[in-house]
C-alpha positions, 0 to 999 in steps of 0.5 A: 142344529138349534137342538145341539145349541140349545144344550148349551148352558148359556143358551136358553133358546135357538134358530138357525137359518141360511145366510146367502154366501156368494162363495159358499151358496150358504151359511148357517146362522145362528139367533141365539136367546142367552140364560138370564144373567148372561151377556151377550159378548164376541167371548160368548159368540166364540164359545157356541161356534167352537161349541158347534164346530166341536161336534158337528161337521164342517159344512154345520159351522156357523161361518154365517155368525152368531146374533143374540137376541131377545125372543126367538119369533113363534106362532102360537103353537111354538113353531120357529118362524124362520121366515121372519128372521130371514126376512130382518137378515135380509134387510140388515144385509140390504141397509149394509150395501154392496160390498166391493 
């Protein structure tokens, strides 16, 4: 996924992890770090998800969103930390509450 994204033009760098969906069991979701001069806007995110939704299968869709953000987490040998960014979705998603 993230290498598909990432050939994006506006896209300078990419993760995609798992959003825990109630329905579905999972979504991908996408942090996305965009091209300098580039704003982040519903427009751009709009964009990659026809982008992905174009050229992947259903299942790929990022249904989970899109986040824009300033650095994708790494360790020093490049590797995603995913981890990481599971962790903040995680929390993002406690500090919304339940939902009804």
């Amino acid at each position: 996924m993230e290498g598909h994204i990432i050939k994006h033009p506006k896209v300078a760098d990419c993760a995609v992890i798992p959003v825990d969906d109630e329905a579905a069991g999972e979504y991908p979701k996408a942090f996305v770090v965009l091209n300098h001069g580039i704003k982040p806007s519903t427009e751009v995110e709009d964009e990659l998800k026809k982008w992905v939704a174009d050229h992947k299968a259903h299942y790929k869709r990022l249904q989970g969103g899109v986040e824009f953000t300033d650095v994708i987490p790494k360790n020093a040998s490049g590797k995603i930390l995913r981890r990481m960014l599971r962790d903040k979705e995680r929390e993002k998603r406690r500090r919304a509450g339940a939902k009804l």
